[in-house]
C-alpha positions, -999 to +999 in steps of 0.1 A: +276-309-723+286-299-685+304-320-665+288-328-631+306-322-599+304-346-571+313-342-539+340-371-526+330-385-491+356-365-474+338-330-482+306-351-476+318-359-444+332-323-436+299-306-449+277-325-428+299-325-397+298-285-400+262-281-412+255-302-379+281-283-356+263-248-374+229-262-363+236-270-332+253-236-323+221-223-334+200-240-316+216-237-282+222-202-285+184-196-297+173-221-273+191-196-242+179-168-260+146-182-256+147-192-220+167-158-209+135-137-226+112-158-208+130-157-175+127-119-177+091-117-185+085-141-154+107-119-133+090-088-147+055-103-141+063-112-106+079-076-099+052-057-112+024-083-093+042-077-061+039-038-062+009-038-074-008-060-046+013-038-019-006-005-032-038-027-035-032-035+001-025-008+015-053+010-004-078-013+011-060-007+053-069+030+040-100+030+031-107+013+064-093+035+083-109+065+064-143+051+071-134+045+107-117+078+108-152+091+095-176+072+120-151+093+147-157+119+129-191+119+130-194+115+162-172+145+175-188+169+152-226+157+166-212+165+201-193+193+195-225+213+183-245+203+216-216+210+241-232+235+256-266+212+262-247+174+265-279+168+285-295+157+254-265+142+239-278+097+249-247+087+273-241+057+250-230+086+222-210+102+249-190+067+256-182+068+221-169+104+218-145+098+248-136+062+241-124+071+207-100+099+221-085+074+242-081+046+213-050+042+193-053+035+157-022+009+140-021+008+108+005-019+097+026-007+065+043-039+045+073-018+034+093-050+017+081-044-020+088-009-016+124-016-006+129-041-032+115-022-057+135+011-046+168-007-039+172-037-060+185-023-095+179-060-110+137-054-106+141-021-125+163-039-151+137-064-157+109-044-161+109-026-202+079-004-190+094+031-176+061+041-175+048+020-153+081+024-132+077+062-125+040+058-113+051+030-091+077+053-077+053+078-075+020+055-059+051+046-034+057+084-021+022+089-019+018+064+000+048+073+024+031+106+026-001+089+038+017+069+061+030+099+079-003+117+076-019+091+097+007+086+127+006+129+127-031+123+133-022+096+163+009+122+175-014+149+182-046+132+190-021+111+217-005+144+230-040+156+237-050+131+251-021+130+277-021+165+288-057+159+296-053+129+319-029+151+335-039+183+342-079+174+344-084+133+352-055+125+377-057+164+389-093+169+400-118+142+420-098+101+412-134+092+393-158+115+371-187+100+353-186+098+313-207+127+310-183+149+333-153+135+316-171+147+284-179+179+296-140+186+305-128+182+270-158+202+252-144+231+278-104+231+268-100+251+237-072+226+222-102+197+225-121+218+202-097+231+178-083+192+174-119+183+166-125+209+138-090+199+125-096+164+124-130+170+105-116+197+080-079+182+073-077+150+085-104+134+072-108+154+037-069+150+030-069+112+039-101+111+017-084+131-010-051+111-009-070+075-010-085+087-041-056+097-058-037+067-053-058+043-061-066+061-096-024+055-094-028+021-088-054+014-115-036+032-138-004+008-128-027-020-137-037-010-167+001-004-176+008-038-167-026-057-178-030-073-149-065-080-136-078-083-102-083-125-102-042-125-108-037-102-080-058-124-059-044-154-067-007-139-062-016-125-031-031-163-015+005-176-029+021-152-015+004-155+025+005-194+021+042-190+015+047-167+044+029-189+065+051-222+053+077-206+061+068-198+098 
C-alpha cells in the first residue's frame, strides 16, 4: 500500500503565495502586451487614415482644377481657330478668353501628413504594411510633382500675362475694348504657342497624373481596408478639431 503525501501548511502556504505571485506576473505582463498591440493598431489606423484622406483631398482640389483647367481650355482653343474672323466669336465668349488669362488659380496643398509621414520614424514603425508604405511614399511624390506642374502652368501663364500689359495695354491707347484686347493676344506668337501648350501638355498631363494617383490612392485603400464612410467620418473629426482649436 502507498503512503500518501500531504502537503504541511507551510508548503501550502508557499505554493499558493507563488502560484498567485506567477499569476499575477502573467497577467500584468499579458495584460501590457495586450494594451501595447492595441495601442499600435490605433496608431497604425490613424496614420494610415490620415494619409489616406490627404491624397483623397488633394485628389478631389485636382480634379477641380482639371475640369476648370478644361472649361479654359475650351474656351481658348474655340477662339484660337476663329482669330482671324473674332467678329463672329459672341463678346460674352471673348470676356471669358481674356478674363481667364488675367485669373490666378490657388490651389492650397495640406502638406502636414506628408511631413509627418516622411519625417516622423515612429508612424513608419507603427505601421507592419511596407506595402502600403512605399505606395504612400510614392502617391506623395506624385503628388509633389503635380503640385509643381500646376504653379509652372500659373509661372508662365503669369509671365505672359505681364509682358503683355506692358508692352501692348499700358503702351498703346489707356483703354481698348474686350474685343481689341482679344485681338492683341491672338496676334503675339507666344499667346498662341501658350495656348496650344496649355491644351496639348497641360491639360492631358494633369489629366494623366490625376488618374494615376488616384488608382494610387485606391490601391492604398485597399491595402489598408479602409472604406470611404471611415474616411469621411475621420475627415469631419479631423475639421471639427481644427476648428476647436481656433
Amino acid at each position: 500500500m502507498m503512503k500518501k503525501w500531504k502537503l504541511s501548511d507551510f508548503w501550502k502556504q508557499t505554493l499558493s503565495c507563488t502560484l498567485g505571485t506567477i499569476i499575477g506576473i502573467i497577467l500584468t505582463f499579458g495584460t501590457s502586451a495586450w494594451i501595447e498591440n492595441r495601442e499600435k493598431k490605433a496608431t497604425e489606423r490613424t496614420a494610415a487614415l490620415m494619409v489616406i484622406h490627404n491624397l483623397d483631398v488633394f485628389c478631389d482640389d485636382l480634379e477641380e482644377t482639371t475640369k476648370d483647367l478644361q472649361a479654359v481650355d475650351s474656351i481658348n482653343m474655340k477662339v484660337l481657330a476663329a482669330k482671324d474672323r473674332l467678329e463672329t466669336v459672341p463678346e460674352d465668349t471673348l470676356e471669358l478668353f481674356v478674363g481667364n488669362f488675367f485669373s490666378f488659380q490657388f490651389s492650397p496643398n495640406d502638406q502636414t501628413a506628408e511631413t509627418i509621414f516622411s519625417s516622423n520614424i515612429e508612424t513608419w514603425k507603427s505601421i507592419d504594411n511596407s506595402e502600403f508604405i512605399e505606395l504612400a511614399g510614392q502617391c506623395f511624390s506624385a503628388k509633389r510633382f503635380l503640385v509643381k506642374f500646376q504653379e509652372r502652368l500659373e509661372a508662365e501663364k503669369n509671365d505672359l500675362t505681364d509682358m503683355f500689359m506692358k508692352t501692348v495695354v499700358y503702351a498703346d491707347k489707356p483703354t481698348k475694348s474686350v474685343p481689341e484686347i482679344a485681338a492683341s493676344m491672338l496676334h503675339s506668337a507666344a499667346f498662341c504657342s501658350f495656348i496650344k501648350k496649355q491644351h496639348d501638355f497641360y491639360l492631358q498631363g494633369m489629366q494623366q497624373g490625376l488618374k494615376v494617383l488616384l488608382k494610387q490612392t485606391d490601391n492604398c485603400k485597399r491595402l489598408m481596408d479602409v472604406t470611404d464612410e471611415e474616411l469621411q467620418l475621420f475627415g469631419y473629426n479631423d475639421e471639427t478639431q481644427e476648428s476647436q482649436r481656433h
